[in-house]
C-alpha positions as CSV (number, residue, x, y, z in Angstrom):
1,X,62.4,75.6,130.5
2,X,62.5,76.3,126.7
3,X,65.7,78.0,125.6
4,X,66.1,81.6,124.9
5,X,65.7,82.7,120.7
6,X,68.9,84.3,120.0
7,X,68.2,88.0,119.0
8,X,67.9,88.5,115.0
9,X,71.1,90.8,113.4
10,X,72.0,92.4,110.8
11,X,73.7,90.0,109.1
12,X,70.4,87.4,109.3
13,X,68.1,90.2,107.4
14,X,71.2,90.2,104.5
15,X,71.3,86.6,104.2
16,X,67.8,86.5,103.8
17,X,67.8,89.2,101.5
18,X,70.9,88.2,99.7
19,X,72.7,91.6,100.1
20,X,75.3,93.2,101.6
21,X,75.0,93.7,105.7
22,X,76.1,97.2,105.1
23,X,72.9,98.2,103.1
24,X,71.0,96.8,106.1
25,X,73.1,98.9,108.3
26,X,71.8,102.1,106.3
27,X,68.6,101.1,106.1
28,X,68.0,100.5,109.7
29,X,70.2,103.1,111.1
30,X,67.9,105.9,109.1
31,X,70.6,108.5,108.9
32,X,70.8,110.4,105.6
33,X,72.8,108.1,103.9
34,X,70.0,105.6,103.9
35,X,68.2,107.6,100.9
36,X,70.8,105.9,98.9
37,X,69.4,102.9,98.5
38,X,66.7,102.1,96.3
39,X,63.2,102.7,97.6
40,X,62.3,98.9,97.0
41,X,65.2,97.8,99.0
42,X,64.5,99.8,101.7
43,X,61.0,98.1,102.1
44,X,62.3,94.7,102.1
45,X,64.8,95.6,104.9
46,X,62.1,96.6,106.6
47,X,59.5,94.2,106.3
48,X,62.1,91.1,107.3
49,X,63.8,93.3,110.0
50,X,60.1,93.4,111.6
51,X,59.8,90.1,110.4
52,X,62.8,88.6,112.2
53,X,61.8,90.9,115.1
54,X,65.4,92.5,114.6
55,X,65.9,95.7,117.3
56,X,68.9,97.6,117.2
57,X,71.4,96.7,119.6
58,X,72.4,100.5,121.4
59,X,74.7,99.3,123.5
60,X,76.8,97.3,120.9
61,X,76.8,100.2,118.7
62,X,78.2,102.8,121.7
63,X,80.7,100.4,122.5
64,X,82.1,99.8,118.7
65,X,81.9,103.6,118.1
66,X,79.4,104.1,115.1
67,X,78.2,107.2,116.6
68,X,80.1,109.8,114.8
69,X,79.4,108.7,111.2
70,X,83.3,109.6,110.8
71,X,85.6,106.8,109.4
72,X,89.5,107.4,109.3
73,X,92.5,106.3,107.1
74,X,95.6,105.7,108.6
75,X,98.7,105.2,106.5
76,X,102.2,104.1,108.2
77,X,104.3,105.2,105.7
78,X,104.2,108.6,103.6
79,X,101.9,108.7,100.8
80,X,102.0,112.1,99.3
81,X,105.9,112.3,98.0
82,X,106.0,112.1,94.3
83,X,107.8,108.8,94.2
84,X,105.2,107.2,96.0
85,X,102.3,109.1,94.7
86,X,101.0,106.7,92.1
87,X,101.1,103.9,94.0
88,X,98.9,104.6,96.7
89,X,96.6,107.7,95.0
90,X,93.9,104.7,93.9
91,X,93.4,103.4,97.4
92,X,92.7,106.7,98.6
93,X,90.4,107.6,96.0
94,X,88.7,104.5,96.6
95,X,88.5,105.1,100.4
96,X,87.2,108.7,99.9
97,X,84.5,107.6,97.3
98,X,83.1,105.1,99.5
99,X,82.8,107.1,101.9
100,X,81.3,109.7,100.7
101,X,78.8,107.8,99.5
102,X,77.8,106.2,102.5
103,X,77.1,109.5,104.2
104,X,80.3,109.6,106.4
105,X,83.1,111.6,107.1
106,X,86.8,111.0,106.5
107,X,89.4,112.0,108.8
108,X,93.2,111.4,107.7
109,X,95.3,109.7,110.4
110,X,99.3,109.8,110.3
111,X,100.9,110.1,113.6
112,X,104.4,110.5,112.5
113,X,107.0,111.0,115.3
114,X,109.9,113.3,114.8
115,X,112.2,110.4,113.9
116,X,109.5,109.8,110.9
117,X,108.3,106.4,112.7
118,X,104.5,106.0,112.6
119,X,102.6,104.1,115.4
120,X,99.1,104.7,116.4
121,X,100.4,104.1,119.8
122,X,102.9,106.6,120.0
123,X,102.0,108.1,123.0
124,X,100.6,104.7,124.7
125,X,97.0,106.3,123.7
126,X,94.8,105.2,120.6
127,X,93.8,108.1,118.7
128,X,92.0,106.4,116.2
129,X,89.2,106.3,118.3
130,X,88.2,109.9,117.4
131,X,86.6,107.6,114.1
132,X,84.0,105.2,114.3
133,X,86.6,103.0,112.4
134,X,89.7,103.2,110.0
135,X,91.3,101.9,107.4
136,X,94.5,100.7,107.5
137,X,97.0,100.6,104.8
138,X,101.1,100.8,104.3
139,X,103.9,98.3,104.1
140,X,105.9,99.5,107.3
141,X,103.5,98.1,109.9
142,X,103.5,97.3,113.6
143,X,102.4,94.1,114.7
144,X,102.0,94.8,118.2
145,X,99.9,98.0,116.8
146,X,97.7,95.5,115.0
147,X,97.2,93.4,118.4
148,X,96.6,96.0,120.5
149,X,93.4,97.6,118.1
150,X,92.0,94.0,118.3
151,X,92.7,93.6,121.8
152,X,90.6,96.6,122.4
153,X,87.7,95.6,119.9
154,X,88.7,98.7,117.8
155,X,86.8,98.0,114.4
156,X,89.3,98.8,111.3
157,X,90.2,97.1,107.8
158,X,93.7,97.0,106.5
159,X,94.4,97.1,102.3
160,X,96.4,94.2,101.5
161,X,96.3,90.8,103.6
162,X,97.9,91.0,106.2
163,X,98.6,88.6,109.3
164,X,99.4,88.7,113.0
165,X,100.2,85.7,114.5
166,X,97.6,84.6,117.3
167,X,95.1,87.1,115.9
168,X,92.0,87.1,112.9
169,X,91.8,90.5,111.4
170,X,89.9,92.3,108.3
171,X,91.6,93.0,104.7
172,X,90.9,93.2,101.6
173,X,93.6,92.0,99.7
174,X,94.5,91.2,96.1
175,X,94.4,87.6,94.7
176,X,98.5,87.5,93.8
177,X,98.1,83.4,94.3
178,X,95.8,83.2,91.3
179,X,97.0,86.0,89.7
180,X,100.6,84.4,89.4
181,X,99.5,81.1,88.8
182,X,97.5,82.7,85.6
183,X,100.7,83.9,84.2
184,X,102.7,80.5,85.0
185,X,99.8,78.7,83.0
186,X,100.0,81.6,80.2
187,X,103.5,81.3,79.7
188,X,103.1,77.3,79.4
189,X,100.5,77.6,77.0
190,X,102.9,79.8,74.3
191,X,105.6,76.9,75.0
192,X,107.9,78.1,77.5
193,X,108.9,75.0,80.4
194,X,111.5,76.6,82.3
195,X,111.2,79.5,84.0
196,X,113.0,81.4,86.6
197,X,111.3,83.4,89.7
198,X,113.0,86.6,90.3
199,X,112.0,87.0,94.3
200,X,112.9,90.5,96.2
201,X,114.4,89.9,99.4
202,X,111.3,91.2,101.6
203,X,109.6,87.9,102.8
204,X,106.2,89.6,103.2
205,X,102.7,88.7,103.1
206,X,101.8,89.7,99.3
207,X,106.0,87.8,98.2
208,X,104.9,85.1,99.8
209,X,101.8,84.7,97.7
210,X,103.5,85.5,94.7
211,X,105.6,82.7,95.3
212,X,103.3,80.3,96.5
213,X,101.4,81.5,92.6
214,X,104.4,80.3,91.1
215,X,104.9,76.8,92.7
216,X,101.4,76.0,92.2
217,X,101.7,77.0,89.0
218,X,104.4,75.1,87.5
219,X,103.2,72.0,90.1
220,X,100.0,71.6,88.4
221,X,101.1,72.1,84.6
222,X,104.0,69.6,85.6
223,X,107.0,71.7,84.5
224,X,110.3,70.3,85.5
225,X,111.7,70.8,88.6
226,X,114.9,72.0,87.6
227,X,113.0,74.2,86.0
228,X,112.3,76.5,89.0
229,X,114.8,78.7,90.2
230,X,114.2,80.9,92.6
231,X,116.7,83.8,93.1
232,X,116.5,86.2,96.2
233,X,117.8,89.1,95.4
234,X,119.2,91.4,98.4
235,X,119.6,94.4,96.4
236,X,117.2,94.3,93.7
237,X,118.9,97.6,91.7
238,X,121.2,94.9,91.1
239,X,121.0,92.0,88.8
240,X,124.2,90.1,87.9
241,X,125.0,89.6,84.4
242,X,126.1,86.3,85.0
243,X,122.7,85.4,86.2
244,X,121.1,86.4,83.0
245,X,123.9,84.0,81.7
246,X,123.4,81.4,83.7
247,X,119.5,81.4,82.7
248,X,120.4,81.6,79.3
249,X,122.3,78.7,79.4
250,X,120.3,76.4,81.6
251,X,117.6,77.0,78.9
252,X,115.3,79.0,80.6
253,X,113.4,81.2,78.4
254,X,111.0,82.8,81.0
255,X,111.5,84.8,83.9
256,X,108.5,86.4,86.7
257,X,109.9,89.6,88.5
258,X,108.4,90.4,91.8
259,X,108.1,93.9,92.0
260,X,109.4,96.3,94.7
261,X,107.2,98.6,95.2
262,X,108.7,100.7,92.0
263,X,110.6,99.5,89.1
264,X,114.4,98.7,90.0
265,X,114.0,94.8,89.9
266,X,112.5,95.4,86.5
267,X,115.1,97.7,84.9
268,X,118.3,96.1,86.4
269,X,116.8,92.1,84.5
270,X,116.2,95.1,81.1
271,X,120.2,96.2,81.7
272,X,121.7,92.8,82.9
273,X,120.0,91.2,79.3
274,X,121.1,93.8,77.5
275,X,124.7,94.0,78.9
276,X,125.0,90.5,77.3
277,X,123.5,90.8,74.2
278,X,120.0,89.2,74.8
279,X,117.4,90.5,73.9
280,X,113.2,90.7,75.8
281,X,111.2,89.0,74.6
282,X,113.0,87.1,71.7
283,X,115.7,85.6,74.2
284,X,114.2,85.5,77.3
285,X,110.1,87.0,78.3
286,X,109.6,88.8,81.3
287,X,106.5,88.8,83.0
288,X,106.0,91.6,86.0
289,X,104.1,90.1,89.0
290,X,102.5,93.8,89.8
291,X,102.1,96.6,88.5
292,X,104.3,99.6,89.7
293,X,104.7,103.1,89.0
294,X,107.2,102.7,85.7
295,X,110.2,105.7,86.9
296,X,113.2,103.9,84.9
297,X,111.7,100.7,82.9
298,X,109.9,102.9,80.5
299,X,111.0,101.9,77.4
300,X,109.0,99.1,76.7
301,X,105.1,97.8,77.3
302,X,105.8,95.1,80.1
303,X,103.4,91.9,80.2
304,X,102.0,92.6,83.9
305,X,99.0,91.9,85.7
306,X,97.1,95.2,87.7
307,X,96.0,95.4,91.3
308,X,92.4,96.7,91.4
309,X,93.6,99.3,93.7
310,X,90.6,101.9,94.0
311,X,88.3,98.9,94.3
312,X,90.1,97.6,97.2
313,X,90.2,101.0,98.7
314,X,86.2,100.7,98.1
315,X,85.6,97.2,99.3
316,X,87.6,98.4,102.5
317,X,84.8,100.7,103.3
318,X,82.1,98.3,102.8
319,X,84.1,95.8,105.2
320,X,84.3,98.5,107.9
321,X,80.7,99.2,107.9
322,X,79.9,95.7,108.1
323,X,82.2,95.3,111.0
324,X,80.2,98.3,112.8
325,X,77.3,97.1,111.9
326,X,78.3,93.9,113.2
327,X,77.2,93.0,116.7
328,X,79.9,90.2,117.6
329,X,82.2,92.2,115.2
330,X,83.7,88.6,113.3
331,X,86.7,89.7,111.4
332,X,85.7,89.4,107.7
333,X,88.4,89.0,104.6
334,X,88.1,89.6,101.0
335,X,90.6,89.2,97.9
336,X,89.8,91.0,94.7
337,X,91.0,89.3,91.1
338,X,94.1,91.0,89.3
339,X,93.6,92.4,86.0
340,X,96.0,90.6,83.7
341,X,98.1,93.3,81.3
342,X,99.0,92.3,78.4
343,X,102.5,93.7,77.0
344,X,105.6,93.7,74.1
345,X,108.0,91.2,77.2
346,X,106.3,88.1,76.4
347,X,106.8,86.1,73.5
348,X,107.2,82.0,72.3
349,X,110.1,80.7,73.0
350,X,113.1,80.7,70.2
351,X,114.5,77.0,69.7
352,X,117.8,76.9,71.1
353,X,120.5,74.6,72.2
354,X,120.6,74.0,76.0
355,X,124.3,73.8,77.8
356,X,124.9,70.3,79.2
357,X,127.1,70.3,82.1
């Protein structure tokens, strides 16, 4: 007995097309957000759907939701106090964008307990599920949270890469490996060959690729081992003056700060250098590994590199319709290049006598 042709999806049309599986979502679905794409798309959807004898699969798309055309954002942590304002604004408007153009709805989700804790399962039920699907974003996450959407085939798509152990989930992410090994090779190429990491004491997901940046980085140009320091910080407002010292005198004449998410790590290395009489960049370059909202480090134009924020809040979108347009609903990842910055903190190292001990 001959074996049974396995149905034609979505996501064979794109690859034959070489396009996105969301615009063969629109196309097929026929809502009103399908007169957004061009006229001579549309035709070739068509003709390979019929082609590929592709049929729409009802009951997949009741079970993954799909039905409201409503997407949600859910945020764990505030995002509308000034302080915080700047950081996440370009997500958002990236999330709303996309949206809109797609032809959906966008319903905010918060679900902030008295205590100011946010779970989505705060009362044991999922109220995402009033969406289609959601996007995910905030530092202050629940793992078990995460687990339990995937147990329950919820489709969603968090900003930022993110992992749960035992589990394959969507992000879209920004490339902080390459990013930081950029700036390692950028520093090597104006001279400098020992530099110090300045790491924040949250061992998350995007500090982790920073730091992996870095070691690649100064592996591959060959830069001398004692050359890397790496110096956790437990209190970032504070950086002792007899670190700055300490770099001084070990000749290093290059430091990366990983960014909290504001600018305390980068004012307190600006007030420890000054405190004893160095000077950025002419004694020692500083290169920000982020870009934050500048509050108290405003007095100079740091060297920094700029998370495509509103594009991730875009590509997030796309990533969720794919996922409910998605039959088998495969998890699907992304990571979006950062846009080097360049700034006044950088500059060739001064010739200088190192301390022998």
């Amino acid at each position: 007995m001959a074996a049974q042709r396995r149905r034609a999806t979505q996501k064979d049309i794109a690859t034959r097309l070489g396009i996105s599986q969301s615009t063969v979502s629109l196309v097929v679905s026929g809502g009103p957000a399908s007169d957004l794409i061009a006229e001579g798309t549309r035709r070739r959807v068509l003709e390979v759907a019929t082609e590929l004898g592709y049929a729409v699969n009802a009951s997949a798309r009741n079970l993954k939701g799909g039905v409201n055309r409503l997407l949600g954002v859910y945020t764990f942590e505030p995002v509308f106090p000034v302080d915080q304002r700047d950081f996440y604004f370009p997500f958002l408007l990236g999330v709303e964008e996309a949206t809109a153009e797609h032809g959906y709805d966008l319903l905010l989700f918060s679900s902030a307990s008295a205590g100011g804790d946010r779970r989505i399962y705060a009362n044991g039920v999922n109220r995402l599920k009033v969406a289609d699907g959601c996007v995910l974003l905030g530092r202050r996450l629940h793992q078990d949270d995460m687990a339990a959407l995937l147990r329950e085939d919820f489709p969603f798509v968090f900003i930022g890469r993110r992992d749960v152990p035992g589990h394959d989930l969507s992000y879209v992410g920004a490339d902080y490996v390459g990013a930081t090994r950029t700036v390692v090779r950028s520093l090597a190429e104006l001279g400098h060959r020992r530099l110090a990491y300045l790491k924040v004491a949250h061992d998350q997901e995007w500090t982790k690729d920073r730091e992996t940046g870095f070691r690649q980085g100064v592996e591959e140009l060959g830069l001398p081992a004692d050359g890397i320091l790496l110096h956790p910080l437990e209190d970032s407002d504070v950086v002792a003056e007899s670190l700055i010292e300490d770099w001084l005198a070990a000749g290093i004449t290059a430091v990366l700060v990983e960014p909290s998410q504001d600018d305390t790590a980068i004012s307190a290395v600006e007030r420890a250098v000054t405190a004893v009489g160095a000077r950025i960049p002419e004694d020692l370059s500083v290169v920000v590994l982020g870009d934050p909202p500048l509050v108290n480090a405003t007095a100079r134009d740091w060297t920094r590199f700029a998370i495509p924020r509103e594009q991730m809040g875009r590509a997030a979108v796309q990533l969720l319709l794919e996922l409910l347009a998605d039959e088998a609903g495969a998890a699907r990842q992304l990571m979006l290049d950062c846009i080097p910055i360049p700034g006044d903190s950088v500059a060739a190292p001064r010739t200088r006598p190192v301390a022998r001990s």
